[in-house]
N, C-alpha and C positions, 0 to 999 in steps of 0.2 A: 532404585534404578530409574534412569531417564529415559522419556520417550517424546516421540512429537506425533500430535496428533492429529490424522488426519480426516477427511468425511468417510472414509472407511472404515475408519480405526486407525490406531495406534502402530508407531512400525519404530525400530530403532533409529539412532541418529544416524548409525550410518548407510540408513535406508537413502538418507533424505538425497544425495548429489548432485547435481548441477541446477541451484535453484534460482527463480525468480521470485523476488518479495513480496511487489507489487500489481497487479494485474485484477484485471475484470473481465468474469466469467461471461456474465451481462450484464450491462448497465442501462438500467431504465427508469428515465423519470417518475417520482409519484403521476397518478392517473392516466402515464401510458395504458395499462391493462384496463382503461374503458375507452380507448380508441380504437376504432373500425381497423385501424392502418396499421394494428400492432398486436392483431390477433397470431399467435406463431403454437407450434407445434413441439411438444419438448421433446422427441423422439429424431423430428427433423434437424432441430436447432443442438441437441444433443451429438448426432452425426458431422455436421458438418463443422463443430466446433475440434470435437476429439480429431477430427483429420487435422488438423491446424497443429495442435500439441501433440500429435502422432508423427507429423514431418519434423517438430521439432526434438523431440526424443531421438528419434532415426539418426537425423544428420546431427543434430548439435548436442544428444545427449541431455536434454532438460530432462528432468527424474522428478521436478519439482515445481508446481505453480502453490504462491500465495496469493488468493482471492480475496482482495481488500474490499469488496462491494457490501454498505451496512444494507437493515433492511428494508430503509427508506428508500434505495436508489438499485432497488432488483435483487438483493439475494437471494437464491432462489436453491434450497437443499438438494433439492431431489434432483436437479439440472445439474450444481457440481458433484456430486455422486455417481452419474449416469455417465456424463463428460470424463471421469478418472476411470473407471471403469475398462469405457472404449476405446482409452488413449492407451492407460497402461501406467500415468502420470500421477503422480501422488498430489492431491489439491487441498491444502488448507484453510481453512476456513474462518471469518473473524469474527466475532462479538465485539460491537460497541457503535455511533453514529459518525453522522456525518455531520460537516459544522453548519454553524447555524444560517452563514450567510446563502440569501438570495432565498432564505426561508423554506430551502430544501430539504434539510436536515433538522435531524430530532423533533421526530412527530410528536404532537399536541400532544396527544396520553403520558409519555416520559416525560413532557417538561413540566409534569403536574407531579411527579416523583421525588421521593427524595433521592439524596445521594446511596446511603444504605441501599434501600428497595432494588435502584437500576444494578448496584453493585452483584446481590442479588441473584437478582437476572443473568448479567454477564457472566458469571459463575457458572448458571444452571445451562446456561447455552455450551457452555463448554464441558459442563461434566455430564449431565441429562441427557442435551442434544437441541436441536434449533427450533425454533418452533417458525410454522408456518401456515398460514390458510384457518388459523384457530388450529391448528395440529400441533402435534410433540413428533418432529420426525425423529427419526433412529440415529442422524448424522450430526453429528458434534462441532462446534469449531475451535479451534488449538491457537488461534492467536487475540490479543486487545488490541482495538483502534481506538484511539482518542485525534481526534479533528477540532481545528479553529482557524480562526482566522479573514480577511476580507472584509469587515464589517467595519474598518474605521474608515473615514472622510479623509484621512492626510494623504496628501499628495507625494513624489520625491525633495525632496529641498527642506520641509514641514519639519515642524520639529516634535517628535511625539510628546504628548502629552499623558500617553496611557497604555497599559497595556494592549493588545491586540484582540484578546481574547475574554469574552463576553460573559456576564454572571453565569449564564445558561450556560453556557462552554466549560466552564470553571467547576460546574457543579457534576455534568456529566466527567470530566478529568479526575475530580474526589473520585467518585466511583467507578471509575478507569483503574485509579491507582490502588481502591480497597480490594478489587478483586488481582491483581497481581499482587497483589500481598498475601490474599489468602492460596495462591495456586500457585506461582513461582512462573508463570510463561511470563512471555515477551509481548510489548506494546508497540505496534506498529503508529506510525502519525502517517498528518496530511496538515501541513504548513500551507500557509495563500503565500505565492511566489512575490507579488506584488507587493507584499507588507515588508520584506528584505529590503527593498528599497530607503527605506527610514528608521526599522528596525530588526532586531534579531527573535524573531519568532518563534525558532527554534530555542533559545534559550528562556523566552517566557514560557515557554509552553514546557520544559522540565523545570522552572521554575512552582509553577504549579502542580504537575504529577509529586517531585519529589517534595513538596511541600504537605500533601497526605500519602507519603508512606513509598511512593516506586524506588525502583532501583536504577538509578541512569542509567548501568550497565547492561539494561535491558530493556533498553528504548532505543527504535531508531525514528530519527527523524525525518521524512518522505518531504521532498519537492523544494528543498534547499539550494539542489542544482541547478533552477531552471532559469536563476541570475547568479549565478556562482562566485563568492566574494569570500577570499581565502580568511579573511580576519574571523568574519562571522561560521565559516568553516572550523575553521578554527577552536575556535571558541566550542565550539560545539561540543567537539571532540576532546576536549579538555576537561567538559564538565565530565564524561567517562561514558558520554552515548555515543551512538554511530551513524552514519549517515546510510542513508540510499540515493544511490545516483539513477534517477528514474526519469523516465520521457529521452531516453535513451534512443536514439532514431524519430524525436516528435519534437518537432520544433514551436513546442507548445511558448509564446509570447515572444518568440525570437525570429531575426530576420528568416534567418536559415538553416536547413539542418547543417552545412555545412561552419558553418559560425558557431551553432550549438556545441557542436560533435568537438571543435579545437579548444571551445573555453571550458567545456566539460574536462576533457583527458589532459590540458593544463591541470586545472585545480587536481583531480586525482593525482597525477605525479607529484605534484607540490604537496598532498598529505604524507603521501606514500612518506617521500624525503623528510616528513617531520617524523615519522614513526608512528601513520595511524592505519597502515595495513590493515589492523586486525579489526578498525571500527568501519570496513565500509561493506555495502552490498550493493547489487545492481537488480535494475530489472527495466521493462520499461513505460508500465503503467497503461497498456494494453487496453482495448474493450474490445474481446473475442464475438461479441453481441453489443449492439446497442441501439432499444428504440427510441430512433433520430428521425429525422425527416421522412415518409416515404417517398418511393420511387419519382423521381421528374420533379421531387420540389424544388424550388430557389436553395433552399439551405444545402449546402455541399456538407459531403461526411466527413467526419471529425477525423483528423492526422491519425487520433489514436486507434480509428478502423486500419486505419491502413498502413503499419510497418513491418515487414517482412519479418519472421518469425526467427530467421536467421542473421537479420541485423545486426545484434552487437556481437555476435561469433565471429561474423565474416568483415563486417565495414568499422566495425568499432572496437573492436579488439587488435584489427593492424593497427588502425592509429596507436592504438595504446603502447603498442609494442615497438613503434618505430621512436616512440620517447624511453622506450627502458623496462615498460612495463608488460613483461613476458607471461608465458602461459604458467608458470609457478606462482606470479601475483594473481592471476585471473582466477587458478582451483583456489584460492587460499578467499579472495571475494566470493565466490561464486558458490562453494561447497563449504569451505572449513570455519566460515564468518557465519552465514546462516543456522549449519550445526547447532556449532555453539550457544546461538542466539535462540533458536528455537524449542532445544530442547527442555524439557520442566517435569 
């Protein structure tokens, strides 16, 4: 029997309905929690979060967040636990890091691992439960992240000379891919948008998973969108993985969300019409929390604070439908794609 499993537990597939893939519960830098500026209350920050995914449930029907946050950049068990709870929202949870670039990702202790040991781990977090604070919480997480990317020097024009993705990267991906072999779930990614520029990332980086052992058909690949270039789409989808169309209302590297929003639901139509309905998902990569600058700083808050939770229901899903793409391709993204992918 299949199930997908959440920090609750365990609920059938077709618990799972109107999901989002991608998302952060909170996202916090290594050594925000020794900043005076970012002491918060998880009781508080628990409340005002579930209202968020409680208007979203209400009006648009989300039944479903995946919380892509590893545990270098805030995950935090007991926070999405608490957060599902109060909303009502089923929240799953991920095992595996973040990439290496800008030295934020995969803390010192795992890069002194081998591939085996982290594999391991990634297992135990999902069959055991997560550990946090030196604790073994009770809460489990049901999905793999493997991240790379942003670490090469080449410009756009440049002609690669290499792959994108770092020994480091390569080695946590080994053990990305041993532990979906041993468990059968799905491997979530986080591609650098910027690397699309010169190459396909997306195809290096299943080049590697499926090189120890994954199942393309159970990999998507996150942030492909956010220069969307139907070849390397393409291609993608070919090898028999899926995409996530995420930063969905964040006009993360882009003029505008209104520029984003056209060349996004272009390229979707143009899968659709090749016949890769069944390889996409959306979401919009979200930070429900994130400690950013405090109050009065210079630094403005990040796009992904701030997209209405109704965004791609109401401003993004016309667009989509004024090209062809109706509310029978949206459940079939949205609920029957995720399903599928999810459950193990």
């Amino acid at each position: 029997m299949t199930q997908i499993r959440t920090v609750l537990g365990d609920i059938a597939p077709e618990q799972l309905g109107v999901t989002l893939t991608h998302e952060h519960i909170r996202y916090a830098y290594q050594g925000s929690d020794t900043d005076h500026n970012h002491i918060w209350n998880l009781d508080e920050m628990a409340g005002r979060i579930a209202a968020v995914l409680t208007e979203g449930r209400t009006v648009n029907g989300i039944q479903t967040v995946v919380d892509m946050t590893p545990p270098e950049i805030g995950r935090h068990p007991e926070l999405l636990a608490e957060v599902s709870r109060r909303s009502g929202v089923n929240i799953v949870a991920m095992a595996g890091f973040f990439p290496e670039e800008h030295a934020i990702g995969i803390p010192f202790h795992w890069r002194r691992k081998s591939p085996d040991y982290i594999a391991e781990l990634l297992v135990r977090d999902i069959v055991e439960g997560m550990v946090y604070d030196n604790q073994l919480t009770p809460y489990r997480a049901g999905i793999l992240k493997a991240a790379t990317g942003g670490l090469t020097s080449l410009r756009p024009g440049e002609k690669a000379t290499a792959a994108s993705i770092s020994p480091l990267e390569t080695k946590i991906c080994c053990a990305v891919a041993r532990a979906q072999r041993k468990l059968g779930c799905a491997i979530n990614t986080h591609t650098q948008p910027e690397d699309y520029a010169f190459t396909n990332p997306g195809i290096e980086l299943l080049d590697v998973l499926e090189k120890y052992g994954a199942d393309p058909g159970r990999v998507i690949i996150g942030h492909a969108f956010v220069h969307p270039n139907i070849e390397q789409l393409k291609a993608i989808c070919e090898r028999g993985a899926c995409l996530q169309i995420d930063h969905i209302g964040i006009p993360w590297q882009n003029d505008s969300q209104e520029s984003l929003d056209e060349l996004i639901a272009t390229a979707v139509c143009q899968l659709v019409d090749l016949g890769y309905l069944d390889r996409l998902v959306f979401s919009y990569d979200r930070f429900f929390s994130f400690a950013g600058p405090p109050p009065g700083a210079e630094e403005a808050p990040l796009l992904n604070e701030q997209v209405p939770i109704g965004y791609l229901f109401d401003t993004f899903a016309a667009r989509l439908e004024s090209k062809g793409f109706g509310p029978a391709e949206l459940h079939q993204v949205m609920v029957d794609n995720p399903r599928r992918l999810m459950a193990f």
